[in-house]
C-alpha positions in Angstrom: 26.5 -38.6 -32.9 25.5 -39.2 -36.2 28.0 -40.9 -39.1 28.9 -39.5 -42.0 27.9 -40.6 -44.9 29.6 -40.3 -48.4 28.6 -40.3 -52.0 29.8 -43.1 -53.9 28.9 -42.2 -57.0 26.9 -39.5 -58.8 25.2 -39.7 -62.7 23.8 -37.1 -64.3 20.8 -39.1 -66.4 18.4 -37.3 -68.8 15.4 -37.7 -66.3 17.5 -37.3 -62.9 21.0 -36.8 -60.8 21.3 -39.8 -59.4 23.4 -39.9 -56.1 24.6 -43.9 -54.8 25.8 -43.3 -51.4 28.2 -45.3 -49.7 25.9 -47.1 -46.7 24.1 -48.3 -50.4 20.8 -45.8 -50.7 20.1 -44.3 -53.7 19.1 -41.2 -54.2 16.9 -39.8 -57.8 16.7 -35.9 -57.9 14.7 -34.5 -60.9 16.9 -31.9 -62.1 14.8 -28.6 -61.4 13.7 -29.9 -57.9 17.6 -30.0 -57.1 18.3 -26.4 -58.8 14.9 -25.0 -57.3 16.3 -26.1 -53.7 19.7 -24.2 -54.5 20.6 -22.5 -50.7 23.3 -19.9 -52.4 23.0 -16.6 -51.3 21.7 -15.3 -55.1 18.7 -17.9 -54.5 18.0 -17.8 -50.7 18.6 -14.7 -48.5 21.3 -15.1 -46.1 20.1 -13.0 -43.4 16.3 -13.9 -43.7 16.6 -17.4 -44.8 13.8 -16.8 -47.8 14.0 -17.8 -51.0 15.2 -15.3 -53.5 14.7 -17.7 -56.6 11.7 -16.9 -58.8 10.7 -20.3 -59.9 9.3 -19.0 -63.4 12.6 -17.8 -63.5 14.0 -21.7 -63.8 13.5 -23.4 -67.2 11.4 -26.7 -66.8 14.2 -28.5 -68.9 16.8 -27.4 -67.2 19.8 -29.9 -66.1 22.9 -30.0 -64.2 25.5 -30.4 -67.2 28.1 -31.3 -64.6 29.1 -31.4 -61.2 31.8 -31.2 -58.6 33.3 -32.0 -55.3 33.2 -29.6 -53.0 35.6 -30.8 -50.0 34.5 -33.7 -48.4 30.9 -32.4 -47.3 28.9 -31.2 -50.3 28.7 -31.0 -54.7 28.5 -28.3 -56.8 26.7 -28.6 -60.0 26.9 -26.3 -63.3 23.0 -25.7 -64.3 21.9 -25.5 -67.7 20.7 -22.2 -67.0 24.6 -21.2 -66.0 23.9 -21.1 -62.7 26.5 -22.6 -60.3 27.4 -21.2 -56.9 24.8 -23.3 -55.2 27.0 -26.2 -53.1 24.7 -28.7 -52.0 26.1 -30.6 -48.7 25.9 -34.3 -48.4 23.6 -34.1 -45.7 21.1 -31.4 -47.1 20.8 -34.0 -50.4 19.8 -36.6 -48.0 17.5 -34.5 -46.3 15.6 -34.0 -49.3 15.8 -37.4 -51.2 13.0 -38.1 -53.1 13.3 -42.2 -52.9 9.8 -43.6 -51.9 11.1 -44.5 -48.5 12.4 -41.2 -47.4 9.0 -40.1 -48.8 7.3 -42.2 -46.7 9.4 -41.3 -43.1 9.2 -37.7 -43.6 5.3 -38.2 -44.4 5.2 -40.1 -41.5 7.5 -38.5 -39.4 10.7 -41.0 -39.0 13.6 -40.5 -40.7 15.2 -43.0 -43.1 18.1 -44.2 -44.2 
């Protein structure tokens, strides 16, 4: 079974949302990868599993101007672009980390911590 694994803290910098999770990985998201990979129902369809977002829809300066706990599995972050029903679970946001070593596993096929 696999363990949980927390946030332990979250900034919202200029460049990126940063995400320090509590086994100690960091975690940079560029804020329009993270709000182009929203899963809410208005950006993905529910029954299909497609994306519904247009991404010329989606500023290129857009940011997440603050964000949320959501229970103890996921965040929610107000966009720029005042989007915010998108709740992002803690272990979708690892799933999709962006660090050079999860980069590297998923390129090479192993996951990483």
């Amino acid at each position: 079974m696999e363990e949980a694994i927390f946030p332990k803290e979250v900034s919202l910098n200029d460049d990126a949302i940063v995400v320090l999770w509590d086994d100690g990985h960091r975690s940079p998201f560029p804020h329009r990868y993270l709000r182009l990979r929203c899963q809410c129902a208005n950006c993905v369809d529910e029954m299909s599993g497609n994306p519904r977002l247009d991404p010329e829809s989606v500023p290129e300066d857009v940011k997440a101007v603050d964000h949320l706990p959501v229970g103890n599995y996921a965040l929610q972050f107000l966009w720029s672009d005042t989007h915010y029903t998108g709740i992002y679970t803690f272990r979708f946001l690892r799933s999709i980390c962006t660090c050079i070593p999860c980069n590297a596993g998923r390129a090479g096929g192993a996951s990483s911590s």
